[in-house]
C-alpha positions as CSV (number, residue, x, y, z in Angstrom):
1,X,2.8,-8.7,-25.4
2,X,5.8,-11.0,-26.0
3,X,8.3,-7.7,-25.9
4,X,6.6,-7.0,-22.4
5,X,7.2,-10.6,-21.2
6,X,11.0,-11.0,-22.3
7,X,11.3,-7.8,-20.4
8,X,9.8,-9.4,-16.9
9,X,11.8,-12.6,-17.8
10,X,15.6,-10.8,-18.0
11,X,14.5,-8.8,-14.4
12,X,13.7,-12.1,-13.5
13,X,17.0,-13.7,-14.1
14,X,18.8,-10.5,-13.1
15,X,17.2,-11.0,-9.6
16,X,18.1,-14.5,-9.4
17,X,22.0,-13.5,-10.0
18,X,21.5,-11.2,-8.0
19,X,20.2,-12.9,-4.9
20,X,23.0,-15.7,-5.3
21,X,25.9,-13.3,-5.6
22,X,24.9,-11.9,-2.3
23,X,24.0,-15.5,-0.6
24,X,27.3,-17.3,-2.2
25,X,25.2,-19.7,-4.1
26,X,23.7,-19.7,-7.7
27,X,21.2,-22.9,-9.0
28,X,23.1,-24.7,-11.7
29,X,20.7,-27.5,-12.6
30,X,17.9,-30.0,-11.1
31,X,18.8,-29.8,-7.8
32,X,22.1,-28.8,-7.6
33,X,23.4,-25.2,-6.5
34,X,27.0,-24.0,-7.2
35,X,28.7,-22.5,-4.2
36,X,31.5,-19.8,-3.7
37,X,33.7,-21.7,-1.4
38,X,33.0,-25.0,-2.4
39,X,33.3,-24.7,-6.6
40,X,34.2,-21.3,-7.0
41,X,34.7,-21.9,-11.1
42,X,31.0,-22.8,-11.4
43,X,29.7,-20.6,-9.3
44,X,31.3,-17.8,-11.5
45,X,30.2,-19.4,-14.6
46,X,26.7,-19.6,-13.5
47,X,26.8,-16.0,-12.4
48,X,28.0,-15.1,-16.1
49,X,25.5,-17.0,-17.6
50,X,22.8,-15.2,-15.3
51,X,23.9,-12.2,-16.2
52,X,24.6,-12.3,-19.8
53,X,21.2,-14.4,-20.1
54,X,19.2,-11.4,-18.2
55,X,20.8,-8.5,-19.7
56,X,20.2,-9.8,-23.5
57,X,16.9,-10.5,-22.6
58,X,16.2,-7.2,-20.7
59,X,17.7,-5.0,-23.8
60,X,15.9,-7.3,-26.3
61,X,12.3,-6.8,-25.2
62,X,13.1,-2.9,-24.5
63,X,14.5,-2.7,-28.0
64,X,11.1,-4.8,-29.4
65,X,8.7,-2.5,-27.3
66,X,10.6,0.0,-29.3
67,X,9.8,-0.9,-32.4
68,X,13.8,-1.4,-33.2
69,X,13.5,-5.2,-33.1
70,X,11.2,-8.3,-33.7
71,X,10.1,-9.7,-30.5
72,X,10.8,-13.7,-29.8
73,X,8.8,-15.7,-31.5
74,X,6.2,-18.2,-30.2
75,X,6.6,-21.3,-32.3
């Protein structure tokens, strides 16, 4: 159940990096969102945590739904 939820959760994020690649602007906190043309550094570094952040999560649950690896724990 857990493996199938870390799955959803890395789509998730992978959708959110998407959509603010193609809109210019990632969320980077309470409130704030980091813009191409205003901070262009942040906004990359957002984007690279999006996408390292989904992609570990994404190949994590597939590998636990697999059997090849524990899935997260919930404590």
């Amino acid at each position: 159940m857990m493996a199938l939820l870390q799955v959803l959760l890395g789509f998730g994020i992978l959708a959110v990096a998407y959509k603010g690649y193609r809109a210019g602007e990632v969320p980077a906190g309470a409130g704030w969102r980091a813009n191409r043309e205003d901070s262009p550094f942040a906004f990359h570094c957002f984007l690279t945590l999006y996408l390292c952040g989904g992609i570990a999560l994404l190949v994590w649950g597939v590998f636990a739904l697999a059997g090849l690896a524990e899935p997260m724990p919930l404590s």
